[in-house]
DRENDO-1510 file (C-alpha; in Angstrom, 1 decimal, always signed):
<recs>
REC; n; res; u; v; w
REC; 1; UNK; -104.8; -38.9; -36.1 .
REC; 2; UNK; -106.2; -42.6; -37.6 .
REC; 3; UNK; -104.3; -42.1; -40.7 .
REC; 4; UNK; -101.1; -41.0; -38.8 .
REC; 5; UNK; -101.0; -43.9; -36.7 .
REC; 6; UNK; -101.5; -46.2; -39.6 .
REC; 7; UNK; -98.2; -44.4; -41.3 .
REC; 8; UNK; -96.3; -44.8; -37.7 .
REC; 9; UNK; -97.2; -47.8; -37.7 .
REC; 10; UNK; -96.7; -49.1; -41.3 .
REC; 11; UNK; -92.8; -47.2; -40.9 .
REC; 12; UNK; -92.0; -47.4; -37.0 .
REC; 13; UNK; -93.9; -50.8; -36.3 .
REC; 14; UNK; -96.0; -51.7; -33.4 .
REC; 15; UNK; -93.6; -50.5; -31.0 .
REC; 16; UNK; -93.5; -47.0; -32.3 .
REC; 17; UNK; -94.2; -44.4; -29.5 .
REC; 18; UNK; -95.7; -40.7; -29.5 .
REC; 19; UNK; -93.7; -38.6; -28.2 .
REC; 20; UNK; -95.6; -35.2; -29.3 .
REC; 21; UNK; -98.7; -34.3; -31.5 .
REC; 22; UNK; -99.5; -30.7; -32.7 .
REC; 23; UNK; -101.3; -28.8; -34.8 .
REC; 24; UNK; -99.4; -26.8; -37.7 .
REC; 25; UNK; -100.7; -25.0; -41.5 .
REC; 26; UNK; -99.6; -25.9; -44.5 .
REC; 27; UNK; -99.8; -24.6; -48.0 .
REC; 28; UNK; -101.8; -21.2; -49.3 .
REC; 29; UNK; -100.3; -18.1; -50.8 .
REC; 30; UNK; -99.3; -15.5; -49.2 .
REC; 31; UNK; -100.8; -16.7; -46.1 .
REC; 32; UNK; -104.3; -17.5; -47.8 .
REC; 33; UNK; -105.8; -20.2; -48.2 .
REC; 34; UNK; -103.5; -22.7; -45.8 .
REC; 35; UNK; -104.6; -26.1; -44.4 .
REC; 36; UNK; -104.8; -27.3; -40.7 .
REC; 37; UNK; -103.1; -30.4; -40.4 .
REC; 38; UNK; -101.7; -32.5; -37.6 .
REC; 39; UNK; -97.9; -32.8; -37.1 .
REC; 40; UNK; -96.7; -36.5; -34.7 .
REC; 41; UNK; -93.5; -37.1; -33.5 .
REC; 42; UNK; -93.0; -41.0; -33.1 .
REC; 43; UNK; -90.0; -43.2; -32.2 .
REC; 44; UNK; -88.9; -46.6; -31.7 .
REC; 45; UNK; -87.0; -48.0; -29.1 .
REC; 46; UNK; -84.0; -50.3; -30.2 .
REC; 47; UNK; -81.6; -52.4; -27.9 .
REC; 48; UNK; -78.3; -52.4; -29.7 .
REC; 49; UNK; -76.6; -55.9; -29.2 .
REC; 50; UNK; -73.4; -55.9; -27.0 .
REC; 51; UNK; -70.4; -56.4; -29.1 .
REC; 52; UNK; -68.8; -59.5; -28.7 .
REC; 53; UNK; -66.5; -59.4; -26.2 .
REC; 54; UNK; -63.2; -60.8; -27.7 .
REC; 55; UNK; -61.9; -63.9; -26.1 .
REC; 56; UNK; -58.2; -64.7; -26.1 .
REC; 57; UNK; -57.0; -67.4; -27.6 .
REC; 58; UNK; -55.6; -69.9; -25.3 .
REC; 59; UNK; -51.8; -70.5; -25.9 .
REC; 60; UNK; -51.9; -73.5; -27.1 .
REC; 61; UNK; -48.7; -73.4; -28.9 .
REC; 62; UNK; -46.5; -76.1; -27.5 .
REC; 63; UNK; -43.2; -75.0; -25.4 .
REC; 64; UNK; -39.9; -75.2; -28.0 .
REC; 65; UNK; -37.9; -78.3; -27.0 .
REC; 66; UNK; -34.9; -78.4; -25.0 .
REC; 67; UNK; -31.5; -77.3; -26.9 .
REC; 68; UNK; -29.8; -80.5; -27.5 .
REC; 69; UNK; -26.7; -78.8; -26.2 .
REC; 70; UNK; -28.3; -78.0; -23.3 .
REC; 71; UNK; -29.4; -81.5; -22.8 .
REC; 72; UNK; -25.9; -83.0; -23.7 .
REC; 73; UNK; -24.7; -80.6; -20.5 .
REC; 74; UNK; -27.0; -82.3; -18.6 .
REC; 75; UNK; -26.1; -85.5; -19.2 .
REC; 76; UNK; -22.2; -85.1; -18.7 .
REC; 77; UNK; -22.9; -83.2; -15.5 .
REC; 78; UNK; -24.5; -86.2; -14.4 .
REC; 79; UNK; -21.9; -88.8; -15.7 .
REC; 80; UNK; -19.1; -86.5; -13.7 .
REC; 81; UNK; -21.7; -86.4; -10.5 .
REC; 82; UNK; -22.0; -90.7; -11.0 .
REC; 83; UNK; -18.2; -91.0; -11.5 .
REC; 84; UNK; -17.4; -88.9; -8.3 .
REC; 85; UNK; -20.0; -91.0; -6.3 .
REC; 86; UNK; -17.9; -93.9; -7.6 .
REC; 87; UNK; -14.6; -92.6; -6.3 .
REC; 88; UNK; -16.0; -91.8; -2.9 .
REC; 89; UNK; -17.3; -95.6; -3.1 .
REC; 90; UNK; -13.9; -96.5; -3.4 .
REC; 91; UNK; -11.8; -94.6; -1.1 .
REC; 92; UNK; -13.7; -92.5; +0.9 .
REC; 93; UNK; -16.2; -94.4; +2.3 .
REC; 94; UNK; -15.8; -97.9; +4.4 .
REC; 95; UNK; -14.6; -101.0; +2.6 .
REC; 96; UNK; -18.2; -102.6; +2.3 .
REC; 97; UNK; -19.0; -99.5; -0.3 .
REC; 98; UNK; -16.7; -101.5; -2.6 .
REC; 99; UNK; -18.6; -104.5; -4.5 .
REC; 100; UNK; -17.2; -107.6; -2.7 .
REC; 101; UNK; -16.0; -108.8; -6.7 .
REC; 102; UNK; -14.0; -105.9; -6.7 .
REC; 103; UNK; -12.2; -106.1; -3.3 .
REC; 104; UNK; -9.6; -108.6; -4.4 .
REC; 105; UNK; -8.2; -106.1; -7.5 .
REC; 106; UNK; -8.0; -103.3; -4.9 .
REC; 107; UNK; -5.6; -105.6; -2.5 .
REC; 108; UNK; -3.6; -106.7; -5.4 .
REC; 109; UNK; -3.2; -102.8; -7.1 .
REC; 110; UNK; -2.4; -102.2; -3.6 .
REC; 111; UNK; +0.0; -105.0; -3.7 .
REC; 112; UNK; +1.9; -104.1; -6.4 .
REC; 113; UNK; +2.3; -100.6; -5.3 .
REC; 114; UNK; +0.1; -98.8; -7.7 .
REC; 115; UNK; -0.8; -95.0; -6.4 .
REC; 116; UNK; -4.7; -94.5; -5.3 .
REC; 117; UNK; -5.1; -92.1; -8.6 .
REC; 118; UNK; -4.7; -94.9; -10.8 .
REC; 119; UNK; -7.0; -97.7; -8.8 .
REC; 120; UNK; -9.3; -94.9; -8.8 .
REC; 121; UNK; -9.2; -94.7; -12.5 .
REC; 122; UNK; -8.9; -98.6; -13.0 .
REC; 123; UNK; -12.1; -99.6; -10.6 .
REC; 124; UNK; -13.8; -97.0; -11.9 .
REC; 125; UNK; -14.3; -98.6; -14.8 .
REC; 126; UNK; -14.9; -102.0; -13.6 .
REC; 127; UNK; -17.7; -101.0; -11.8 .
REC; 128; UNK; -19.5; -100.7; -14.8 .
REC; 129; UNK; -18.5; -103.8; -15.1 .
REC; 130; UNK; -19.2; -106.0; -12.3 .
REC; 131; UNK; -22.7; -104.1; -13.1 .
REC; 132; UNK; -23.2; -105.9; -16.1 .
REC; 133; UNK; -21.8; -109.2; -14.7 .
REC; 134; UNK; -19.2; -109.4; -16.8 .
REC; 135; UNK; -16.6; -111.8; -15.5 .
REC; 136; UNK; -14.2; -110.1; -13.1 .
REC; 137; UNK; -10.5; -111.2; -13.3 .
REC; 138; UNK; -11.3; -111.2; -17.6 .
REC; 139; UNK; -12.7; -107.7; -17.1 .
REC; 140; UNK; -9.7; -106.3; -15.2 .
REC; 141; UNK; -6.8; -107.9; -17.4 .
REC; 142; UNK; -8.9; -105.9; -20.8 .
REC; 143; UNK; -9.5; -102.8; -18.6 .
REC; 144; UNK; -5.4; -103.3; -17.9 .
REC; 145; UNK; -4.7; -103.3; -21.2 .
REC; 146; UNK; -7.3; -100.2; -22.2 .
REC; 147; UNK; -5.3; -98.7; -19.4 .
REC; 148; UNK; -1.6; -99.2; -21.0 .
REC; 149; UNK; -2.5; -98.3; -24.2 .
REC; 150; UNK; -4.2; -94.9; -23.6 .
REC; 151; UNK; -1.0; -93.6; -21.5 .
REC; 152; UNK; +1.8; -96.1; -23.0 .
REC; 153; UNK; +3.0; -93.3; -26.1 .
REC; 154; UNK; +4.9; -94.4; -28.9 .
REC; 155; UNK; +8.4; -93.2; -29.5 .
REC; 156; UNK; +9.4; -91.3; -32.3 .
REC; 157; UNK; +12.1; -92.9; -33.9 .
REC; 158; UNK; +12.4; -96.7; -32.7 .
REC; 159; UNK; +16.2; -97.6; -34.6 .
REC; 160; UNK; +18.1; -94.5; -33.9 .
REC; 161; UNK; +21.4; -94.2; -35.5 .
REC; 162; UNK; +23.2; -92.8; -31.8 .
REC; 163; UNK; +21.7; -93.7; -28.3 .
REC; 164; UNK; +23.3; -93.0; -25.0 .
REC; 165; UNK; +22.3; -94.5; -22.0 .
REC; 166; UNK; +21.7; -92.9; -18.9 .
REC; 167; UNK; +20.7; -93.7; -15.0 .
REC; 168; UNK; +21.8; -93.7; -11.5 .
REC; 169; UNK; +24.6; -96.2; -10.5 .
REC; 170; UNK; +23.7; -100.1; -9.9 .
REC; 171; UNK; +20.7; -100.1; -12.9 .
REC; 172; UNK; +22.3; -102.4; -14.7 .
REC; 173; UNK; +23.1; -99.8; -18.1 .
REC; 174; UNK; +26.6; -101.6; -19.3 .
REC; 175; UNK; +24.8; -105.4; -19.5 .
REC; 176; UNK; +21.4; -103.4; -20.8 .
REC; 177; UNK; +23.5; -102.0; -23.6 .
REC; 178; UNK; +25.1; -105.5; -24.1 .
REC; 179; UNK; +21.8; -106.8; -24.7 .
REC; 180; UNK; +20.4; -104.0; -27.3 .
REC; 181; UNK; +24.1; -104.3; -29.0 .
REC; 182; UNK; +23.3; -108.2; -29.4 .
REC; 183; UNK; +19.2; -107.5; -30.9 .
REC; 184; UNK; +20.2; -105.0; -33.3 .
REC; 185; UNK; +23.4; -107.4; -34.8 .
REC; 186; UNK; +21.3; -110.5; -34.4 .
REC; 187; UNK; +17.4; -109.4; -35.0 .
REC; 188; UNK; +17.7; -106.6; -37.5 .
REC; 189; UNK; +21.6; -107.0; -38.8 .
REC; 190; UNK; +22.8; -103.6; -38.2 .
REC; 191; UNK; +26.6; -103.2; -37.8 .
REC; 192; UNK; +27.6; -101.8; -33.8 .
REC; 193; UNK; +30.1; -99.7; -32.7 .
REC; 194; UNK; +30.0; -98.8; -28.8 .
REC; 195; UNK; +31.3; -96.0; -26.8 .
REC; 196; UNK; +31.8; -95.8; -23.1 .
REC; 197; UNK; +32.4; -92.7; -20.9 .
REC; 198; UNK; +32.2; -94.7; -17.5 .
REC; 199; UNK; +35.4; -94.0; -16.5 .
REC; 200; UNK; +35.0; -93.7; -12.5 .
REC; 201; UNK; +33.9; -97.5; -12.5 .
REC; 202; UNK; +37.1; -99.0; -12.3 .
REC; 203; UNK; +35.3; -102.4; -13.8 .
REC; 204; UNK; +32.8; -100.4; -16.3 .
REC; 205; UNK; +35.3; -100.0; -19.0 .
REC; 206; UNK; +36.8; -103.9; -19.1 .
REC; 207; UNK; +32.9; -104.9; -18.7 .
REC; 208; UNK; +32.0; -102.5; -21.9 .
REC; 209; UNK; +35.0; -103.9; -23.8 .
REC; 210; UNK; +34.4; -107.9; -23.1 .
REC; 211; UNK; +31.2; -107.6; -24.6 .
REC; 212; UNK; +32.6; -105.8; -27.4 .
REC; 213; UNK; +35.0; -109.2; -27.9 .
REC; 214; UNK; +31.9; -111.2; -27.2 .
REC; 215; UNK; +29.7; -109.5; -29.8 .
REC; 216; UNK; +32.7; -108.7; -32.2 .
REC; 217; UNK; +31.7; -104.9; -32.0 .
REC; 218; UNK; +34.7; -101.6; -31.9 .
REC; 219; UNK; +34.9; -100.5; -28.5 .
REC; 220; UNK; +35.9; -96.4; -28.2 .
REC; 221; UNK; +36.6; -94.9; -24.6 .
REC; 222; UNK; +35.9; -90.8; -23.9 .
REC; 223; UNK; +36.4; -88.8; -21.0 .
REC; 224; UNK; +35.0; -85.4; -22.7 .
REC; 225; UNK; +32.9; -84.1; -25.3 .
REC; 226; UNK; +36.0; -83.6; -27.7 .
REC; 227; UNK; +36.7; -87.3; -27.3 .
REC; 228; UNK; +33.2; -88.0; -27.4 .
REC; 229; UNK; +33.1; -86.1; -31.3 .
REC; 230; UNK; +36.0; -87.8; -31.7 .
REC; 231; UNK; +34.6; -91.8; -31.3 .
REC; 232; UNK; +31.3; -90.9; -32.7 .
REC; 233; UNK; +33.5; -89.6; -35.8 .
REC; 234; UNK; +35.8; -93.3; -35.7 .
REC; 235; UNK; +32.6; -95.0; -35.8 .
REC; 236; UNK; +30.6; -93.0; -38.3 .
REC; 237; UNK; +30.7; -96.5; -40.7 .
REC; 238; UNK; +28.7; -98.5; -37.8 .
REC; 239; UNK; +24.9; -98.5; -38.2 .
REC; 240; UNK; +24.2; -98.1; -34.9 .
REC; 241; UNK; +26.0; -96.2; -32.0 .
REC; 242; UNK; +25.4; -96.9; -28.2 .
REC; 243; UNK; +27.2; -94.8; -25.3 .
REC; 244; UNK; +27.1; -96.1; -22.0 .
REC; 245; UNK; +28.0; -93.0; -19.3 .
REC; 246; UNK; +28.7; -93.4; -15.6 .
REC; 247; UNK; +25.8; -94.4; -13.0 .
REC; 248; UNK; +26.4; -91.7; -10.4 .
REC; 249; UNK; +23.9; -90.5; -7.9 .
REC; 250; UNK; +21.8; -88.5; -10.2 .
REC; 251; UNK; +19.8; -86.8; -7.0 .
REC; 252; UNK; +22.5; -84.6; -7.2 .
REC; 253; UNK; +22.8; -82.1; -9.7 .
REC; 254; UNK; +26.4; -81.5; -10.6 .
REC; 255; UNK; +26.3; -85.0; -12.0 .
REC; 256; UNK; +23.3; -83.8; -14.2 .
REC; 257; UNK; +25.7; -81.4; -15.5 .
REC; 258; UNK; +28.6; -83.5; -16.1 .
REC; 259; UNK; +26.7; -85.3; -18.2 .
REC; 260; UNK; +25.0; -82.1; -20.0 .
REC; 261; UNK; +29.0; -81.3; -20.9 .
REC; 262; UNK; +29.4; -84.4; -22.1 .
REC; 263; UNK; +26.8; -84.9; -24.6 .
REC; 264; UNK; +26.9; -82.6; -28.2 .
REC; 265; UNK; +25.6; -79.1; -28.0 .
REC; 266; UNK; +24.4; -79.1; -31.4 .
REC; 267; UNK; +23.7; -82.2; -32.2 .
REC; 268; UNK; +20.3; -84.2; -30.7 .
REC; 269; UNK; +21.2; -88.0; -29.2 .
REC; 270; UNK; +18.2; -90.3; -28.9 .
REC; 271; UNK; +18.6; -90.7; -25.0 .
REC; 272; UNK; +17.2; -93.3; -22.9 .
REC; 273; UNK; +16.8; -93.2; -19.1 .
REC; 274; UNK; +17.7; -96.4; -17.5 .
REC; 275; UNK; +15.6; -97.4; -13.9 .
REC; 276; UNK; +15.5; -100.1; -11.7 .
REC; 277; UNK; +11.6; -101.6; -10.9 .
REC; 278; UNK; +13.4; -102.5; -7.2 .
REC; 279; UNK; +13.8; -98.8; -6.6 .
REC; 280; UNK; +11.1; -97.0; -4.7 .
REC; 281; UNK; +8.8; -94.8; -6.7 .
REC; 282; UNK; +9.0; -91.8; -4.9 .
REC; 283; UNK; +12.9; -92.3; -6.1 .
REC; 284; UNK; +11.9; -92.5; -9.6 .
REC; 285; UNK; +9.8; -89.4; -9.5 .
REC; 286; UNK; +12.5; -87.3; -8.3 .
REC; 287; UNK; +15.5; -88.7; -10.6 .
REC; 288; UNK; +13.3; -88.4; -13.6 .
REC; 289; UNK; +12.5; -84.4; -12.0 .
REC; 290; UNK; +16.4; -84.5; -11.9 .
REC; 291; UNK; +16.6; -85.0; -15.7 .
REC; 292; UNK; +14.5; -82.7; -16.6 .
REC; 293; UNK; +17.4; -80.5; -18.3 .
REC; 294; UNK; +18.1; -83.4; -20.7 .
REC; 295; UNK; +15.7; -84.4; -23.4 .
REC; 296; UNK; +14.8; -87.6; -22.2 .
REC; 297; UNK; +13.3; -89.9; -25.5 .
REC; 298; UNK; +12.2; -93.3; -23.2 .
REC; 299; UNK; +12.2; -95.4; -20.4 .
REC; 300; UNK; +13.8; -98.6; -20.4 .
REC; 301; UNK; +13.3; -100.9; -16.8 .
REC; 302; UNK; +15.5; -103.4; -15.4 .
REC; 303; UNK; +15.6; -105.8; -12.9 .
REC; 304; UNK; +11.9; -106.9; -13.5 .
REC; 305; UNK; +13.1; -110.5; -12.3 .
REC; 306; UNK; +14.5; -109.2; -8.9 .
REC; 307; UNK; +10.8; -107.4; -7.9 .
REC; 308; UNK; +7.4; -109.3; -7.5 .
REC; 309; UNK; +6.1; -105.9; -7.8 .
REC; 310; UNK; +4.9; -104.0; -11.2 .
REC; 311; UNK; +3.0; -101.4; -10.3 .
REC; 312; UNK; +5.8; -98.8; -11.1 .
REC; 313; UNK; +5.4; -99.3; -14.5 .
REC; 314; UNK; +1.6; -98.1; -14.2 .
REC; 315; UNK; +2.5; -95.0; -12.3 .
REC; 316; UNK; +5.0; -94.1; -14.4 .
REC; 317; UNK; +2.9; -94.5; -17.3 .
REC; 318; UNK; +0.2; -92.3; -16.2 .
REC; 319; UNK; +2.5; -89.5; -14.6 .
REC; 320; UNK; +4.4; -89.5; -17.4 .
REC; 321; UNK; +4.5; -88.5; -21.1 .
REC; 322; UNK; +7.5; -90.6; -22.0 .
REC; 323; UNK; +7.7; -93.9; -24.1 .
REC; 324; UNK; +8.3; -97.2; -22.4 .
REC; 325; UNK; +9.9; -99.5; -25.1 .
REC; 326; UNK; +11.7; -102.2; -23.3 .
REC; 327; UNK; +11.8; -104.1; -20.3 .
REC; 328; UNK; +14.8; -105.9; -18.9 .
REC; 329; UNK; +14.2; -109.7; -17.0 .
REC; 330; UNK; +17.5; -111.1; -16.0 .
REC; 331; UNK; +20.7; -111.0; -16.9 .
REC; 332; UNK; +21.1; -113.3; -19.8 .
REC; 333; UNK; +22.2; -111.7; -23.1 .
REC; 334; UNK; +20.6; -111.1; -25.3 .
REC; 335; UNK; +17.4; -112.9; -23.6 .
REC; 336; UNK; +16.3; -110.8; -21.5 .
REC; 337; UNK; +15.2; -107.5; -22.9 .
REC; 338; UNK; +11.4; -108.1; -23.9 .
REC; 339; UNK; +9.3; -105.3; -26.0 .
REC; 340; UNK; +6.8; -103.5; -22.7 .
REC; 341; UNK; +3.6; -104.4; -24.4 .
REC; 342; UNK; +0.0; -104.0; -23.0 .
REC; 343; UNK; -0.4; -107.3; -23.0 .
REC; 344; UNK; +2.9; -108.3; -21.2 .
REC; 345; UNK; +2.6; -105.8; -18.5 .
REC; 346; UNK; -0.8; -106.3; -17.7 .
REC; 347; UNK; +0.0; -110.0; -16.9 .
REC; 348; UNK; +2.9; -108.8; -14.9 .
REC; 349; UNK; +0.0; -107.2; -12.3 .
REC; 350; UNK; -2.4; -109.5; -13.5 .
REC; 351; UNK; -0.9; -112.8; -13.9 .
REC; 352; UNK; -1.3; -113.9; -9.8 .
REC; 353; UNK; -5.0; -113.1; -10.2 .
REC; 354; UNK; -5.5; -115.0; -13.5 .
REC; 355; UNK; -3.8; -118.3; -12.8 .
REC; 356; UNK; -5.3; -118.2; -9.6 .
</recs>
């Protein structure tokens, strides 16, 4: 036993323990001559480590940024949500809501008859502004301007060869003709022929034809479309041709299609719609609505000098897709027929405010 424990011990270590001890034989042949000899059964205890419990990794990865898109939505959600809160500032909410700087270009918009939609659009801006202290009255003749020239648009062919002239009765067409006759022989040295088909003004006709003396111009008279091919044929040599056609009360619309039967079926004449500024706007709106069956090229306004009042031209501006070229100021040929620039109409809203 001595020399097994020394074994155990040399192989298991000191911790080895007996579990059992017995006595066996070994060797001999045939069963002779076998040896006694002592059998142990040892064994160690060993702790087996835990495993190492596996430990997640914290996410440490940083969240992807926001789309750009996404942020760009964002933004012009809040520009619409700042814009609407300006517009309730302005005419849905008390009159102290409005900057005291801005009061005085709300009564004079007002003044001059100019619809809520565009003040809205107009004070909208100059709230920015009168933010960034920018002087007022400067602020609102530029923002005036920015104004015109976003809606003014730009007609297509500016020296057409055959013009008529068109509008409701008192607008002043015959002496508006008169004066675009007298720019186109004096300013750009075009030859004039002119054709009238206001026969139920018993003046209209002697009118039309003294200016033709005046000017030194051919003078052609037409009751129908025949005679209408007819002058437009006789004065084929002339560089430019303007017809002048009755002012009748074009809310009505047999006199819309008078005039359709007049004019060329297959042929396209540059037509320009003649309207007073004195007239109402409402007026306007419903004559232009009237003349909806015609192609309608531009806008020409009279009577700027009888009306303290330009709003119209604003309204009509941004209601409308159609050019504004001229404007007419008086009587006087060929004077008064100015070129309806940004400039010139915003002092004609303006101009009280600035020389103030």
């Amino acid at each position: 036993m001595p020399e097994a424990m020394v074994l155990i011990k040399r192989d298991l270590g000191d911790d080895a323990l007996i579990l059992n001890t017995k006595k066996v034989k070994t060797g001999g042949l045939f069963g002779l001559f076998r040896k006694d000899c002592l059998e142990v059964t040892a064994a160690v205890e060993t702790m087996e480590e835990p495993a190492p419990k596996s430990i997640s990794p914290v996410n440490t990865q940083a969240m992807p940024a926001e789309a750009p898109l996404k942020k760009s939505q964002e933004n012009d959600a809040l520009m619409d949500e700042l814009q609407s809160l300006k517009r309730l500032m302005m005419h849905e909410g008390p009159e102290d809501r409005l900057p005291e700087s801005l009061r005085p270009l709300r009564s004079l918009l007002e003044k001059q008859g100019v619809e809520k939609a565009v003040q809205t659009e107009l004070l909208s801006k100059l709230l920015q502004a009168s933010e960034n202290e920018a002087p007022v009255q400067e602020a609102f003749h530029a923002e005036l301007i920015r104004f015109i020239e976003q809606h003014q648009q730009a007609v297509k062919n500016e020296s057409p060869s055959i013009a008529c002239f068109i509008g409701p009765t008192g607008v002043g067409k015959t002496t508006t003709i008169a004066k675009v006759a007298a720019e186109q022989l004096l300013e750009y040295k075009r030859t004039v022929g002119l054709i009238t088909a206001d026969t139920y003004r018993i003046a209209a006709v002697a009118q039309l034809k003294t200016y033709g003396e005046i000017l030194d111009v051919p003078v052609e008279v037409v009751e129908s479309r025949e005679q209408l091919a007819g002058a437009l044929d006789a004065l084929k040599a002339c560089d430019v041709i303007l017809i002048d056609t009755a002012g009748r009360n074009y809310q009505q619309a047999e006199y819309i299609e008078d005039l359709q039967k007049l004019l060329p079926e297959t042929q396209h004449i540059h037509t320009t719609l003649v309207l007073s500024m004195t007239a109402k706007y409402e007026d306007m709106v419903q004559i232009i609505g009237n003349f909806e069956a015609l192609s309608i090229d531009e806008l020409l306004l009279t009577k700027k000098d009888e009306t303290a009042s330009a709003g119209v031209i604003l309204n009509l501006l941004h209601r409308y897709r159609i050019p504004l070229r001229r404007i007419a100021t008086g009587q006087n040929v060929p004077d008064d027929l100015v070129a309806a620039t940004p400039g010139r109409i915003a002092d004609y809203i303006a101009g009280e405010l600035r020389h103030a």
